[in-house]
N, C-alpha and C positions, 0 to 999 in steps of 0.2 A: 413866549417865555417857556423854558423847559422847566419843567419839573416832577421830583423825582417822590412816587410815595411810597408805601412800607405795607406790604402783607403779612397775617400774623398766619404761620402753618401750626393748625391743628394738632397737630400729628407730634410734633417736637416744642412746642410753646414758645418758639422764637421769630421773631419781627425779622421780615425778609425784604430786601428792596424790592421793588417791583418797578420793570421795564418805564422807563421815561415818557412822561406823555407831552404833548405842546397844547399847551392852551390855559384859559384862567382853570384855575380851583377853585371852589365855592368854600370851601373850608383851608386853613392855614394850614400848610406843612407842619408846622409843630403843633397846634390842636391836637390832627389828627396823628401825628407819635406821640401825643401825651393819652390820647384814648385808647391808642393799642396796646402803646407801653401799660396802662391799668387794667386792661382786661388780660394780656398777658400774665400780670401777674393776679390776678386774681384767678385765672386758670389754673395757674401753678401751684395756689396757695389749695387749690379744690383737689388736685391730683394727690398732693399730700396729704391731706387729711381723708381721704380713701385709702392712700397705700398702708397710712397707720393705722386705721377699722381691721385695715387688712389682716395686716398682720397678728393684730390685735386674735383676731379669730381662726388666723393659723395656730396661734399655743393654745385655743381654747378645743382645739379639734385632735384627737387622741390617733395623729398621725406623721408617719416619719416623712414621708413624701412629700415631696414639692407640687402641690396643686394648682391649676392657673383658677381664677377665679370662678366661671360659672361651676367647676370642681369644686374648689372652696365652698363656695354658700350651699350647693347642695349636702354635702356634707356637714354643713351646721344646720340644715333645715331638717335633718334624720336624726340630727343628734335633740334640736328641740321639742320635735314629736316624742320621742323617747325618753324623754325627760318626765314631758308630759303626764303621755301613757302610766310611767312609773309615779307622778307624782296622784294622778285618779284611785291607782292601785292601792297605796297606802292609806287613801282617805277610805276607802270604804268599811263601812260598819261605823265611820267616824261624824258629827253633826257638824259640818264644815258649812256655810253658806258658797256658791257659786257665782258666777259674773251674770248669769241668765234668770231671772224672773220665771219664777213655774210654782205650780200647786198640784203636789200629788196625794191620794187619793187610793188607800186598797186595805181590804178587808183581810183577817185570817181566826183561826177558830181555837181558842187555849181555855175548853172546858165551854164554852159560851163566846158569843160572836162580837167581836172587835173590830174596829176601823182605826186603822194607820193614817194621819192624814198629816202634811207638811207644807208650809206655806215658804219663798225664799223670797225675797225682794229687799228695795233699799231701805232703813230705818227711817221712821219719823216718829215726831215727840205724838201722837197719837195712837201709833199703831198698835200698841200693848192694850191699849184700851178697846179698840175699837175690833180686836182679837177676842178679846174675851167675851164681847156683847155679844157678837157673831156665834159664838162656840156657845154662851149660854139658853142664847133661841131656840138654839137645836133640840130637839129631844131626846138629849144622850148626855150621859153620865162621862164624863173626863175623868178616865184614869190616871193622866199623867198629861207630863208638857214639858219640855226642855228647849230653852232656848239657846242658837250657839249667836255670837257676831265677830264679824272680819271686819275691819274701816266701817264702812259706813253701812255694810251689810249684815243682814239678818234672816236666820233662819229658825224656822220655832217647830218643832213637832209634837205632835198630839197622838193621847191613844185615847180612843171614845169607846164605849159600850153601853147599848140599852140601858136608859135611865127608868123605866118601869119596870121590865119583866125581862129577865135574858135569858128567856128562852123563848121570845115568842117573836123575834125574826126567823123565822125558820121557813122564809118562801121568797124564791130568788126574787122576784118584781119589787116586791120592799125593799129587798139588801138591796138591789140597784138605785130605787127611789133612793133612799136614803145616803147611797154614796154618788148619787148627783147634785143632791142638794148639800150636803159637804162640801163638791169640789165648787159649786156655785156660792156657797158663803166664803171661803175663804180668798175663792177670785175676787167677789165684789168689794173684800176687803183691799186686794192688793191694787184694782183697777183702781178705786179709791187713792189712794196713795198717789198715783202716776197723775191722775189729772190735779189733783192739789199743787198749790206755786211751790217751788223751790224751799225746803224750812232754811233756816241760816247755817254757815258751816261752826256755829261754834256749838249746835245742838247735837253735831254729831256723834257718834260713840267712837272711843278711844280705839285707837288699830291691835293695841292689844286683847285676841280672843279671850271669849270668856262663856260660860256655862252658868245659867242658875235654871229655879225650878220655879212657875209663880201657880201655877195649877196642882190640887194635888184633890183625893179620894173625897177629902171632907171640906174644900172651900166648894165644890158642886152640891147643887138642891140635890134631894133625893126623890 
């Protein structure tokens, strides 16, 4: 028996006869044009929806030139780093929360000795509280506290200073003691957080940022 079957070329996404063979087929001639015919067109249907990404990010790219594509995407990979870069620029000095988990940690001197300290991680319906227990142990006076949140993120900053005498850290090994044992409450807080199950998503905070103040001069012992 001859018979005649169909190769699909790559290259052009069309079903080609291929050279006549003699002998049984294990699969039907039309079977197998109905599997090519479908991967054909599901190759074609894939070419297209890449050439419109495409071009999609040709008018996105602030250029007159025809680029073939690894041109293209490097040119939008320059463009999203700079985006980027611009968009770090503008937050600074700003209480934005971040996508990374971190607790910093630093000291500076306005008349009497202060510690700057910042906590960023994801929101749960405990962590307000279990900030504050943390920051009351301490033995330092909270001057201030400002919380910001982005979706489900949260970043809360603190300024602390000697809750006895402030003027009587005045010897580096203290100020150090004491701004490790800072960066170690506020982590133990946040590790806290991470190993706890999932809260629900409807506990989360709304995606609109927002600013309040729940620390101030006179809710701290003296």
């Amino acid at each position: 028996m001859v018979s005649q079957t169909l190769m699909l070329d790559a290259e052009k996404g069309e079903l080609l006869k291929a050279p006549a063979r003699i002998g049984k087929m294990g699969i039907s001639e039309a079977k197998a044009f109905a599997a090519l015919k479908s991967h054909s067109e599901a190759e074609r249907r894939r070419r297209e929806r890449i050439n419109a990404h495409l071009a999609t990010l040709r008018g996105l790219v602030p250029c007159t030139e025809k680029m073939d594509k690894a041109t293209l995407l490097a040119a939008v990979i320059s463009q999203v780093k700079e985006h980027k870069k611009n968009a770090l620029e503008a937050c600074k000095g700003l209480l934005v929360p971040m996508d990374d988990d971190e607790v910093k940690v630093e000291t500076y001197f306005d008349g009497t000795l202060h510690f700057k300290a910042s906590i960023c991680c994801d929101y749960r319906p405990e962590l307000l509280s279990d900030l504050r227990n943390a920051i009351d142990a301490l033995p330092l006076k909270t001057v201030s506290a400002e919380i910001s949140t982005l979706g489900s993120r949260l970043k809360n900053e603190f300024v602390l200073t000697n809750r006895r005498n402030k003027n009587a850290l005045d010897d580096a090994g203290a100020i150090q003691l004491l701004t490790n044992s800072i960066h170690q409450t506020l982590t133990s807080v946040m590790e806290k957080g991470s190993a706890s199950p999932k809260y629900s998503p409807r506990t989360k905070l709304p995606n609109k940022r927002r600013r309040v103040t729940f620390f101030d001069s006179s809710s701290s012992s003296s």
